[in-house]
C-alpha angles and dihedrals in degrees: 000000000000114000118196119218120203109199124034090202112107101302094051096057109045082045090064097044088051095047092050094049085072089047094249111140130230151194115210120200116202115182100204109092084235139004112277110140109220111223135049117245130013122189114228109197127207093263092060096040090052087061091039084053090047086048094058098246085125092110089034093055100033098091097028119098126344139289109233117219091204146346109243113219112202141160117244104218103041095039085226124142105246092181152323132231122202114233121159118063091359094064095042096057089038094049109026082236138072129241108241135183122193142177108252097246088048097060094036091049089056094043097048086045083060096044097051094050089063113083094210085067124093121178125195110188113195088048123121112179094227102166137348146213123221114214138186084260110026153314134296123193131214125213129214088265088048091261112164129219122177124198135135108261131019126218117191118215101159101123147231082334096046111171082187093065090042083082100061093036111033101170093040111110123173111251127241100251092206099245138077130226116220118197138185151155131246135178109235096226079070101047116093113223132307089034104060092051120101109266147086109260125200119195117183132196138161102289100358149053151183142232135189136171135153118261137187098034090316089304086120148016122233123211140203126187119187113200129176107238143141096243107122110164119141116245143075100226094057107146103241119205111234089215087066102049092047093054086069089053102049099112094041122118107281080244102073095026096052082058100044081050094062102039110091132171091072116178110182129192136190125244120224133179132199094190119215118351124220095232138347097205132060118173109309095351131098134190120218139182114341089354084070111014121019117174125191111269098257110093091046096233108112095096090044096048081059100054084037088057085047097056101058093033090061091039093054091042095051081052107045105002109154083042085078087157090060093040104056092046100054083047098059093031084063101041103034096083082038103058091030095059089050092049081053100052102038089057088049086052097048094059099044075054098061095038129146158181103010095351080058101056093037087052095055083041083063096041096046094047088042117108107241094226092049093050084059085040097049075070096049081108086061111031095040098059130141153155130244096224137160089234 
């Protein structure tokens, strides 16, 4: 068998080396005329470390991103801990896995360097799957110059915008989700404490929040800041005006805004959602990751839904591969409970997040009173996920 691959972002490429360690060869499509991962950081928690580590990435990745010792857990317009989570060692003896955070090109270097080592992966870069054929015996894909492939399977991994799952869905559009996400890079010699330490912070207000964490090998922070705006533009790369920004932190704590006044170079981009999807298969086609599944960005598992997809879809297919049918449905049989209860959550989160008046102080009451080690413990459903797999 020949499985095609659309997308050569996160969940491409891990589908690819999961799909060689059963011996089973493929053909990735990237779009982009080279690698060059869009965005800054990316979490990596210790569910989707403990696959990157089984699939042999553990050199690769050693000396890649940063280890966390805690996520700090704050209120925005007061400037007060709220909490703080253990990660680190903790996680890693709680978990079997670290918690890693990374910068994008960092993770994707490291995963392309493993993918091209393996001589059942092809990669075509300049080469959008724009449309397919399904055959008797098997699939061909078009590209946007009218380009052909031909293979047995597809997998789409072309994210949150898949013109892969367009097809099966052709009215369905992703939703404005009503908030923007703000993103930027800052060397840490630059960044006040608590900034510069080496951990993830969290700093919640009504309508907006903040996130940190140390990147490159704690070189630089990366930071996130959510807004609720009416900005809805399509893209990951949109210029963002720090004026505007600014205007939604004015009555934070002089802690976290003399900070946001210093940080430049913001890109911005808008979340969407399409929900729960009917189906993620049709014939000899498979969806994966974001193209399937995209959650909003505040539980930090949309990377690692994508290397969890990755894992049991290789597994089934090493198993039964020229059964698709059964495959595909096993697959999604086995990940849709799983992705639909972290959409869930991540939405819940997002709005606990954003809380004010009452729900906030309540909110900081919880947190306050919470055990550290049970706070880290409430995501051992998460964190502690696994397979039962022959390999």
């Amino acid at each position: 068998m020949t499985i095609l691959i659309s997308g050569g972002g996160i969940g491409g490429l891990c589908t690819a080396i999961a799909l060689a360690r059963h011996g089973l060869k493929t053909h990735l499509f990237e779009k982009a005329p080279e690698f060059s991962e869009v965005g800054a950081g990316i979490q990596i928690g210790p569910n989707g470390m403990r696959i990157l580590e089984k699939w042999g990435l553990s050199d690769l990745l050693e000396n890649r991103g940063a280890c966390p010792d805690s996520i700090r857990i704050s209120d925005g317009l007061s400037g007060q801990k709220l909490n703080e989570v253990p990660l680190g060692d903790h996680a890693r003896t709680r978990y079997g896995a670290p918690y890693k955070v990374f910068h994008r090109a960092e993770l994707q270097m490291a995963l392309l360097e493993k993918a091209r080592s393996l001589t059942d992966i092809s990669i075509t870069t300049d080469f959008e799957v724009t449309d397919f054929v399904e055959k008797d015996d098997g699939i061909q894909v078009h590209s946007a110059r009218g380009e052909e492939q031909t293979g047995d399977l597809l997998i789409a991994a072309d994210g949150l915008w898949s013109t892969v799952r367009s097809h099966f869905f052709p009215d369905l559009k992703p939703q404005f989700y009503g908030k923007s996400a703000w993103r930027a890079i800052v060397p840490t010699s630059e960044a006040p404490s608590p900034f510069n330490r080496q951990q993830t912070g969290l700093w919640m207000a009504p309508d907006a929040h903040l996130v940190h964490y140390p990147v490159m090998g704690g070189k630089a922070v990366n930071v996130v800041a959510v807004i609720s705006e009416q900005f809805n533009r399509p893209g990951w790369t949109n210029e963002g005006r720090p004026d505007q920004l600014l205007a939604h932190y004015k009555d934070w704590h002089e802690t976290p805004r003399n900070f946001l006044n210093g940080v430049s170079g913001w890109q911005k981009w808008a979340l969407y959602s399409i929900g729960q999807l009917p189906g993620w298969s049709k014939g000899r086609v498979t969806l994966l990751g974001d193209a399937a599944h995209p959650p909003i960005p505040f539980l930090a598992q949309g990377g690692v839904m994508a290397i969890e997809d990755a894992w049991p879809l290789a597994e089934l297919l090493g198993l039964y591969g020229p059964d698709y049918r059964r495959v595909f449905r096993q697959y999604e049989d086995l990940r849709r409970d799983r992705a639909a209860e972290v959409m869930k959550t991540a939405d819940r989160l997002g709005k606990i997040y954003h809380m004010k008046g009452l729900m906030r102080r309540a909110r900081n009451g919880v947190l306050r009173r919470k055990n550290p080690e049970k706070l880290l413990a409430d995501y051992d459903w998460l964190y502690g996920f696994t397979f039962e797999t022959s390999s």
